[in-house]
VOZADO-511817 format. One record per residue (C-alpha): x, y, z. Coordinates in steps of 0.05 Angstrom, whole numbers, plus 5000, padded with zeros to 4 digits. Example, Ala and Ser with C-alpha at 12.3 -4.5 7.8 and 13.67 -1.06 7.14 Angstrom:
VOZADO-511817
524649105156 527349795143 
//
This chain:
VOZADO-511817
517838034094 524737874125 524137804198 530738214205 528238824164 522438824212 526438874272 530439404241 524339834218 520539724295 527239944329 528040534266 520240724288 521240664365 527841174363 524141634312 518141674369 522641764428 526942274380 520442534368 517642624448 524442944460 523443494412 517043594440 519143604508 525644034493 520044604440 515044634498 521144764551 523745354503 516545684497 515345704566 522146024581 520546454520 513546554554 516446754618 521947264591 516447714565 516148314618 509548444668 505549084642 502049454692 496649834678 492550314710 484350344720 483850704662 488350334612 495550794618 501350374624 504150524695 510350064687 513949464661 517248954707 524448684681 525247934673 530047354699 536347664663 534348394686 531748614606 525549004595 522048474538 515648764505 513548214458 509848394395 505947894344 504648354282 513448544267 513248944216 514748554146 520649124138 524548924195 523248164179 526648304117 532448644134 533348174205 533747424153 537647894101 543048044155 542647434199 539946914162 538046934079 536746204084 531746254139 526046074093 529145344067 532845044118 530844624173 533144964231 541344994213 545545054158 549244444141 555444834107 556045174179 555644504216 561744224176 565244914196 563844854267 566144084266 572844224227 574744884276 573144284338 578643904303 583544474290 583244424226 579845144208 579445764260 572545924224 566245724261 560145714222 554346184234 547646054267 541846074236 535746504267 533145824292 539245594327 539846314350 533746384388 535245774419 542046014438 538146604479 532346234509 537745704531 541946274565 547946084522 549746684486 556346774528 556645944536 560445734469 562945124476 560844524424 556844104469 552744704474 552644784405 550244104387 544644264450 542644854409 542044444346 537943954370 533544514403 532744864337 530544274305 525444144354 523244864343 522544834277 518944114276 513544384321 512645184302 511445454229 516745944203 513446604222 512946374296 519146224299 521946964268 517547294312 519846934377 526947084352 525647924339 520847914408 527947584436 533347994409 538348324459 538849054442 543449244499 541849794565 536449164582 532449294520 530448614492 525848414430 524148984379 518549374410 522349514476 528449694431 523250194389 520850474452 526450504487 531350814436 527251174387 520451344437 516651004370 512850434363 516549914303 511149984260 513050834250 520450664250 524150974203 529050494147 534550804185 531750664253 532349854231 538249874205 541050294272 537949754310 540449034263 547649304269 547349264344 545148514351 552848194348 555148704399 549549054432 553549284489 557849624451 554049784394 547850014399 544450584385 545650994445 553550834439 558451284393 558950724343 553150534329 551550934270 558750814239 557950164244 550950104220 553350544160 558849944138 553349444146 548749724109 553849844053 555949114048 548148854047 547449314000 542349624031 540450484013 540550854077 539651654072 545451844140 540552494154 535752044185 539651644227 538751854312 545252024339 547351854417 544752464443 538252474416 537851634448 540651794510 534852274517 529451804496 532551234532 532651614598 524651834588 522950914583 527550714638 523951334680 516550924649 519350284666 520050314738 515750034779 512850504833 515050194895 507350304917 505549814880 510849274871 506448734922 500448674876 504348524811 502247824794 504747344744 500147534694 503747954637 497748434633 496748704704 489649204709 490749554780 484650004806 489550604812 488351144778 495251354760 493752094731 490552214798 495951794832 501952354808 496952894823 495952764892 503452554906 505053224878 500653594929 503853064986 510853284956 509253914961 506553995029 511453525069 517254035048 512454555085 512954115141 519554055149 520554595182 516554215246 521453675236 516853205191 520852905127 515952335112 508752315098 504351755061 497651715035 491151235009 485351384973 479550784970 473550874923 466950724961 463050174958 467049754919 473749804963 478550014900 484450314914 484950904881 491651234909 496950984949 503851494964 508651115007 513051654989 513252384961 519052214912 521151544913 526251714867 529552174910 535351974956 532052435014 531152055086 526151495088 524051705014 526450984994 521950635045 514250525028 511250825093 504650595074 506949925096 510050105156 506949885225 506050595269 502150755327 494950935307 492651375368 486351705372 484151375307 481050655343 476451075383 470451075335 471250345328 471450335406 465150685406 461550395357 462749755402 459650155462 453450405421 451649725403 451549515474 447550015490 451750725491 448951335463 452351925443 447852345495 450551795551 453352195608 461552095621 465252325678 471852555651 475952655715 482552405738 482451645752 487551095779 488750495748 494450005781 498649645738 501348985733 507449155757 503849505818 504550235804 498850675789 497651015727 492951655724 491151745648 491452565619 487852795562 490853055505 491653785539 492253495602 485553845630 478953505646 471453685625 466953405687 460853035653 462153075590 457052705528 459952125490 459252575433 463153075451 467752565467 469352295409 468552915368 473753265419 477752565419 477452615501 482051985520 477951935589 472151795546 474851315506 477751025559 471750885602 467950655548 473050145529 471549895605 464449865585 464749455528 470048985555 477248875523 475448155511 469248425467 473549045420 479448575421 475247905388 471648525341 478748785317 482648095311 475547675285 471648135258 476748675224 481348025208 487648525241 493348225268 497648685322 504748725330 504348425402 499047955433 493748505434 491948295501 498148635522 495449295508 490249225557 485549925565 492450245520 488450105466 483150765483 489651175489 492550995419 497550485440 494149975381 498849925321 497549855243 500350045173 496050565139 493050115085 490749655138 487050335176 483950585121 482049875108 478549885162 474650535165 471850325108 466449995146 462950715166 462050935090 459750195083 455550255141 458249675177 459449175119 468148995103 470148865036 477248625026 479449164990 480749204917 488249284875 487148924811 480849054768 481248304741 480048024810 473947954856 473348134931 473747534964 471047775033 464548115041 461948105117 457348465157 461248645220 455849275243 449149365240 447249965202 444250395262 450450515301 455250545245 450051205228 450951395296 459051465284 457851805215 453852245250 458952495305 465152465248 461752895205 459353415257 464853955267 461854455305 462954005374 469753925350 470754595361 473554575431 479854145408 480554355332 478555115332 473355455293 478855565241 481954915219 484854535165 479353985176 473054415156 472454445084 466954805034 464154125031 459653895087 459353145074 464752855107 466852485162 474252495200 477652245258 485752505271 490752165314 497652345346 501851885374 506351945433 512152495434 508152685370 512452105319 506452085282 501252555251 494552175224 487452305202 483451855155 476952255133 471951925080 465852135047 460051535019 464551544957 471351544979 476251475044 482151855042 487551705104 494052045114 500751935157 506052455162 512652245203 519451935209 521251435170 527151365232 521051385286 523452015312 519152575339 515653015298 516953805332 510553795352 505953605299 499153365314 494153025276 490653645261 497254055240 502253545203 496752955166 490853535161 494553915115 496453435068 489453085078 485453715072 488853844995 487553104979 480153184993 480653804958 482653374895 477952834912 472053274912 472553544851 474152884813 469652434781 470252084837 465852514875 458552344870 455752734916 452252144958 449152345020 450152055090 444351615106 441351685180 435151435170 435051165235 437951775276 432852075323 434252835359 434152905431 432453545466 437453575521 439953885579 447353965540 443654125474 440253765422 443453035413 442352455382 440351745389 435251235350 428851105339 426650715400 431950885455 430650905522 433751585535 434351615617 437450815615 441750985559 444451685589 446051495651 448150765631 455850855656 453451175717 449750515730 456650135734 460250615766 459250545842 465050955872 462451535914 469051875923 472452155859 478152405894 483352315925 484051545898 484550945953 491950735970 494951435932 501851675962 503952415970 509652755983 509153146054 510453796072 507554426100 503354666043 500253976024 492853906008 489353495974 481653665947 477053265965 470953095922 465452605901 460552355857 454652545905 453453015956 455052676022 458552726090 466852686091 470752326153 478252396165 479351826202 473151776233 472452476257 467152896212 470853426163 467354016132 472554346088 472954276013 481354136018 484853646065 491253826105 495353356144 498353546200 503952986194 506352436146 503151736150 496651436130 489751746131 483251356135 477551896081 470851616089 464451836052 456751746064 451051946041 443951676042 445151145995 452650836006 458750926038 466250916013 472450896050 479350966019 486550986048 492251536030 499051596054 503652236053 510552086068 
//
């Protein structure tokens, strides 16, 4: 064989192979943009589409593999009648193109389908310049080298612009005609084919479009019967009803993944439900100054989110309505104190332990004195930790945050809870038993899950595909029962919340803790059953005050109709509390409880133990103001003997005689206390 003709068929080989890589390379880089076009659907728990995410270019693209072999006809009979035998382009169109380059014609020649799709998944529909041309060629050819004919007609109708971001035939369908293509009517096709050279201008929701669709039809020859075509108003109407499907509820934009299936664990029928009743009761609200209001629902024990309302209308252009409040950071209030408890109970806390809610001083870093109120700035004496918590006293709290330490709740809220806090959270020092702590309301009722979980946390759950990948015990099941216990009694409750109140329901199984921040900005409560949790924020989106609104009065009434709905859904399964381990006490302030095993005196008067001040009041180093009527009470923990500076005293109220500083002194049997005042 001639050595030349060798070297000419190895070279002829070699550029066939690289030709050969290219088109692979240049067919795999057009499906993956054809891949990526197709729009996310999101669907809901129980298969209803919930939305469908736009693409790159903005278009809504529902693809669909089984086009129906009536619009396949009609598409290559209008676009392309060669489709079937060419190669990817028409040659007679190539010559065109290359003689209107030269000047020599103004015609260009037409694309084929091939070179068409190309066009679009290259982004060059507007781009019409020959180097592009001879781009798309050489992209078609790849295409057609590497896909079989149908593929490549299906990718073309799934890629179709239809105009008003409609893209590929199914979206069109939808969008236009509220029909799937496969109960499309002849004249449905046709409306839609006349609108692929101009869909901007002529498709089917435009004044033209049947017109024109009428002339094209005529010159392919093509019977049409004009009675069946849809005119603009009746596509305006069906258009409005997709883009309205389309959107994506701003709820739920963060957990739409790449995937172009998305399964989330809302339950979207129950989702509209419940923002209707949210709607509905914010307006009621308004009138106490509250515009915004948010709300999440989280199936028990799995940790799927069944609801989430970050706002009442988000298509409405009212204040904050916009804004997502569900991921907004707010002040949390009275809502850590279980958490704070259930910290003391391990350590040794009962809810029959003995608490001395009085005034007390606390200095501050900056070396004034702080004297904590409770919420109706009155104090109880010796008080339970029950009735505590169930009456959300902050003295309570308080103190038992100084029993279990702030280094202790702090490493069991940043560690254990896996929270982060909008400022070192050693900043908020004992402000954390007063509600000073800050959190979004998904992270809150995150955490509360724990109690209907007795003391295991679960990441919690937004797509169905996915697994939780956290599962932790962060409680031991005894003192989480202890909480449940006091959340779900409401007769102690009574005190703060009234016998008549939003927060009993029919329903006896339930468990609820409310919240109000300062200057009342923000209204919460997150209740829960051992099948669902159900939290609740009603606001400001601004962070202005609320006229009033407690926990109780603004979040209670939307959270009292949402458990309303819960309770009689299937989500309901009537699952009791579990407190196995709960033992009654007979006390002296009623019956209480504790466990199984408790030493009841140690555990009652366990505070006590740390506390050793004698005299409750006045507090060492306070200042007064001076005058003639001033008097201060004096009292202590004990009875004992009082000294004003040095000299016995035997009356039950103090009154200087001048300003300056006065030495109080008490004894009794088994200590002594001396503090220093000042009146000036």
């Amino acid at each position: 064989m001639n050595k030349k003709f060798i070297i000419i068929l190895f070279f002829g080989i070699s550029i066939l192979i690289i030709l050969f890589s290219f088109a692979i390379k240049a067919n795999n880089e057009l499906l993956e943009i054809y891949k990526i076009n197709e729009s996310t659907q999101v669907f809901d728990r129980n298969n209803e589409l919930i939305s469908i995410a736009s693409n790159s270019k903005d278009f809504y693209a529902l693809y669909d593999n089984n086009i129906n072999q009536e619009f396949k006809d009609l598409i290559i009979k209008k676009e392309d009648k060669y489709f079937y035998i060419h190669p990817g382009f028409n040659p007679a169109s190539i010559v065109l193109d290359l003689l209107s380059e030269v000047g020599v014609t103004l015609r260009n020649g037409s694309s084929t389908i091939t070179q068409q799709l190309a066009k679009i998944l290259l982004k060059n529909e507007n781009k019409r310049s020959f180097n592009n041309k001879i781009k798309e060629l050489f992209y078609a050819i790849s295409l057609e080298l590497m896909n079989s004919k149908e593929d490549i007609l299906s990718m073309y109708i799934n890629s179709i612009y239809f105009g008003n971001h409609l893209q590929g035939l199914k979206t069109a369908s939808l969008g236009y005609f509220n029909s799937d293509p496969d109960n499309l009517t002849k004249e449905e096709m046709l409306q839609l084919i006349s609108s692929i050279n101009s869909p901007n201008q002529n498709n089917p929701k435009g004044p033209n479009n049947i017109e024109v669709t009428k002339t094209i039809s005529r010159n392919l020859k093509i019977d049409f019967d004009e009675n069946y075509f849809l005119n603009e108003k009746e596509v305006q109407k069906n258009l409005l009803i997709f883009k309205e499907s389309a959107i994506v509820p701003l709820e739920i934009k963060n957990y739409i993944t790449n995937d172009k299936e998305v399964k989330l664990t809302i339950d979207y029928k129950l989702n509209e439900i419940i923002r209707t009743s949210l709607k509905e009761n914010i307006e009621a609200l308004q009138t106490k100054k509250a515009k915004n209001a948010a709300a999440i629902v989280i199936s028990i024990p799995d940790n799927e989110v069944l609801s989430m309302i970050g706002s009442p209308d988000p298509s409405s252009n009212s204040e904050g309505y916009q804004i997502n409040m569900l991921q907004k950071t707010r002040q949390i209030a009275s809502t850590i104190k279980p958490f704070i408890y259930l910290k003391a109970f391990e350590k040794g806390m009962r809810p029959y332990t003995l608490i001395d809610d009085r005034e007390y001083k606390y200095e501050l870093n900056d070396f004034s004195s702080f004297y904590p109120k409770n919420y109706n700035y009155e104090y109880n004496g010796e008080i339970t930790a029950h009735y505590a918590l169930s009456n959300s006293i902050n003295i309570g709290a308080l103190k038992t945050l100084e029993f279990v330490t702030l280094n202790t709740f702090n490493n069991f809220f940043i560690n254990d809870l896996n929270q982060s806090t909008v400022q070192d959270i050693e900043s908020y020092g004992l402000g954390i038993a007063l509600g000073a702590l800050e959190m979004n309301l998904i992270d809150l009722a995150h955490i509360f899950t724990i109690f209907p979980n007795y003391g295991e946390y679960k990441d919690l759950k937004f797509n169905l595909t996915s697994q939780n990948n956290l599962a932790k015990t962060v409680s031991n099941k005894p003192y989480i029962e202890l909480i449940n216990k006091i959340l779900n009694d409401r007769k102690t409750g009574m005190d703060q919340f009234g016998m008549i109140s939003l927060l009993n329901l029919p329903n006896q199984n339930y468990a609820l803790k409310t919240g109000t921040s300062v200057d009342y900005k923000d209204s919460l409560i997150v209740g829960y059953t051992p099948d669902f949790v159900v939290a609740v924020w009603v606001g400001n989106a601004d962070n202005s005050a609320t006229e009033g609104l407690s926990g109780q009065q603004g979040a209670g009434l939307i959270w009292s109709s949402i458990m309303e709905i819960m309770l009689n859904s299937e989500y309901n399964k009537n699952t009791q509390f579990d407190f196995t381990h709960i033992k009654s006490f007979d006390t002296e302030n009623g019956l209480e409880w504790g466990l199984v095993g408790d030493d009841f005196n140690k555990a009652q008067n366990i505070l006590k133990e740390l506390d050793n001040s004698l005299i409750t009041n006045p507090h060492d180093n306070d200042v007064f103001l001076f005058d003639k009527n001033s008097e201060i009470k004096l009292s202590a923990n004990d009875e004992c003997e009082w000294f004003i500076n040095d000299e016995p005293f035997t009356d039950l109220f103090f009154k200087p005689t001048s300003q300056g500083t006065y030495k109080i002194k008490a004894k009794n049997k088994d200590k002594e206390e001396t503090i220093y005042i000042y009146f000036k």
